[in-house]
N, C-alpha and C positions, 0 to 999 in steps of 0.2 A: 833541493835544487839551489844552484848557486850560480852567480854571474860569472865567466871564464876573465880568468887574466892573462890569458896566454894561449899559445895555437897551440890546437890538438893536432896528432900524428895522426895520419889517416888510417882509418879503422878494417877497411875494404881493399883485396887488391885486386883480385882477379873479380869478371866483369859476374854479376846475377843473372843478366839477361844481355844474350849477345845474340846479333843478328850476323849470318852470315848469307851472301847472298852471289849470284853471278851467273854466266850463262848456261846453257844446258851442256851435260858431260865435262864441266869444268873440274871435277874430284871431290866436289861439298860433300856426297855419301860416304865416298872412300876415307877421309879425312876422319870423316864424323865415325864412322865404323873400327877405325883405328884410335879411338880418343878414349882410355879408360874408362870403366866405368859409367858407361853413357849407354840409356837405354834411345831407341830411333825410334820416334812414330811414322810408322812408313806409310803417306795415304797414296803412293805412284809404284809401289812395287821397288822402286830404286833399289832395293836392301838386295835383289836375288842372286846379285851377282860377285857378291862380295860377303866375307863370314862378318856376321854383324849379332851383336846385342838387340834383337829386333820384335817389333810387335807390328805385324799389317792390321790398318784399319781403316776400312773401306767406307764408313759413314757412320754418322752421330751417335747409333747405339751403342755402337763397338766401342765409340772414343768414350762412352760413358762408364761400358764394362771397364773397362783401361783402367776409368778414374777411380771406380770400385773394385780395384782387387789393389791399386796402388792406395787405397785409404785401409784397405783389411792391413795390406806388410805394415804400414805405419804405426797403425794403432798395436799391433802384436808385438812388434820392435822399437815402439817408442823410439822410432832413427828414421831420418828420410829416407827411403828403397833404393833412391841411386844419389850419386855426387851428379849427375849431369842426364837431362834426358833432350834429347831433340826430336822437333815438329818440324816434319821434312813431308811435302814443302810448305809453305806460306798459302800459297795463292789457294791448292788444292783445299789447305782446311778452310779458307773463307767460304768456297764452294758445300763443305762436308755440316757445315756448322749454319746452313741456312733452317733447319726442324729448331733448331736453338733459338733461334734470332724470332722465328713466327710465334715458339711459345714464349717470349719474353712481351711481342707486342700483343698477343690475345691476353696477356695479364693485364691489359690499359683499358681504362674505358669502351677506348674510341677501335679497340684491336680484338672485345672481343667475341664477336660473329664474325669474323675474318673468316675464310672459309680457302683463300686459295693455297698455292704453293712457293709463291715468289713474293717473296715483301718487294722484289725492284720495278714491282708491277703499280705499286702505289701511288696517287698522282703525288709531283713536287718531288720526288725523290724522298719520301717518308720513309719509306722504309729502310735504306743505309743506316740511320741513326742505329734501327735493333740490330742491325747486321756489324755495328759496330761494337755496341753494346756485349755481345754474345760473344766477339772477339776477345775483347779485354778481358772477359771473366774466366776464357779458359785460359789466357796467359797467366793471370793471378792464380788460377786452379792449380795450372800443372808446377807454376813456380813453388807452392809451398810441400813437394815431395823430391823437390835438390836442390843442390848448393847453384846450379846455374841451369837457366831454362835455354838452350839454344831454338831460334826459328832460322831455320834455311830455305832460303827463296829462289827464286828466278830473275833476272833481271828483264825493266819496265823500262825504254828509251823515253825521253820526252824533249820536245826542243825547249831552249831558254834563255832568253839573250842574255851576252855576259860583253860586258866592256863593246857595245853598240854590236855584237855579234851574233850571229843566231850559230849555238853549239847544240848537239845531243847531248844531256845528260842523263845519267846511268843509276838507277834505284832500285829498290826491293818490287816486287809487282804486285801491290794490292791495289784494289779500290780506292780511287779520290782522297778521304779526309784520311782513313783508315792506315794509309800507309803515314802519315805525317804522327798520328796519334801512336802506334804502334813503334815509331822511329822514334819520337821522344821517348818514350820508358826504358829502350833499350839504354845498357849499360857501356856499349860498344856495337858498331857495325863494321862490318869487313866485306870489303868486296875480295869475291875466290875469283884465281885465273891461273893459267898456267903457261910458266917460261919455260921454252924445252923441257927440261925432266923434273923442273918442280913445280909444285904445287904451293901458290904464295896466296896470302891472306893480306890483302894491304887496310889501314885502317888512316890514308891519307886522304883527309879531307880536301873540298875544290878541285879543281880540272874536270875530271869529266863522269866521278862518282862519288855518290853521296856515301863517305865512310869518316868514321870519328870515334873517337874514343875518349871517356870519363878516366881509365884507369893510365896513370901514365907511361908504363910501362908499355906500352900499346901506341897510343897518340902519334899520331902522324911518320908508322913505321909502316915499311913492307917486311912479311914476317913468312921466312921458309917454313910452310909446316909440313911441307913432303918433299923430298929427293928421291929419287930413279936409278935406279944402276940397271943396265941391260935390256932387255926386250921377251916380250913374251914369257915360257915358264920359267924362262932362265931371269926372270926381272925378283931386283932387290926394292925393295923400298924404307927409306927410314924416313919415321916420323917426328915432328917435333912439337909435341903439343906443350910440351913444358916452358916453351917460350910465351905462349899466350894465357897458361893457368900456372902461375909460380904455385899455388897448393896443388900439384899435379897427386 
């Protein structure tokens, strides 16, 4: 190890972990379904309508089989299984991952004759903490089987005074601390919407949605990643995910 004399070139371009998030039927599946290389954990069914890279997983055991048959490819291939997997959506797996969160706190002293089903039942709000906890680990879990873990959310309104004003502002929709904890790790977050016939991913921070981005190539852009030509079966669509993953 040596002391630097000089700036390193950045080593990272596209984002590890990106959050993408926004209203319902906004195009976040369609997007994601069209993104190489990308497996979808679908816990909403969202995947039926669209040809997709897809795995349905309807609650904690499943999402465990998931994590063991994605640890068998690994070990066999000594290669991550995918370049990209997405946990579609946010909020559902908070909900799927509560069996996770109760076996973390029956491993605590004070947790373990717990007997019910809801840690949110605990006095003081104890229980968030494992519901927290349990979060973070499948983020770290499923991150070390691709180059980028994506989470696709919903969007959560909340008022907040800005310059003596009371505004709605626009966020991912988890739980109180949860979504703050889960917003800092991210690499990038992008709110999805849609102008006439595209599909735009903005990652502009301030006004009225919490979006930002570490990698600069991203940082305070709105970014087409889907165009429309026509209507119904006669519709064209071109993607452009190569703007937001330079290693596409």
């Amino acid at each position: 190890m040596e002391l630097p004399t000089s700036k390193r070139s950045p080593i990272v371009e596209d984002p590890k972990f990106l959050i993408l998030f926004g209203k319902q039927k906004s195009g976040k599946t369609t997007i994601l379904a069209n993104l190489k290389d990308c497996l979808i954990l679908d816990f909403e069914q969202g995947t039926h309508f669209v040809e997709a890279l897809t795995i349905e997983v309807n609650n904690f055991d499943e999402l465990a089989k998931v994590k063991q048959l994605l640890d068998i490819k690994m070990k066999e291939t000594g290669e991550k299984p995918y370049k990209r997997i997405a946990l579609d959506t946010a909020t559902t797996l908070e909900e799927l991952l509560m069996p996770y969160a109760i076996k973390l706190y029956k491993e605590t002293p004070m947790g373990k004759s717990f007997k019910g089903d809801n840690l949110r039942k605990l006095p003081n709000g104890a229980g968030y903490l494992y519901e927290r906890e349990a979060y973070k680990k499948i983020i770290d879990t499923f991150s070390k089987y691709c180059d980028t873990l994506i989470l696709a959310g919903h969007v959560s309104d909340k008022m907040v005074e800005k310059d003596g004003k009371e505004v709605w502002e626009m966020e991912i929709d988890l739980t109180g601390k949860l979504k703050r904890i889960i917003g800092a790790k991210a690499d990038a977050i992008g709110y999805v919407y849609r102008q006439k016939n595209n599909t735009i991913v903005s990652f502009k921070g301030g006004e009225d949605a919490i979006a930002e981005s570490r990698p600069r190539h991203l940082s305070g852009k709105d970014i087409v990643v889907a165009e429309s030509e026509g209507e119904g079966e006669d519709m064209n669509i071109k993607f452009h995910w190569d703007k937001i993953f330079k290693n596409l």
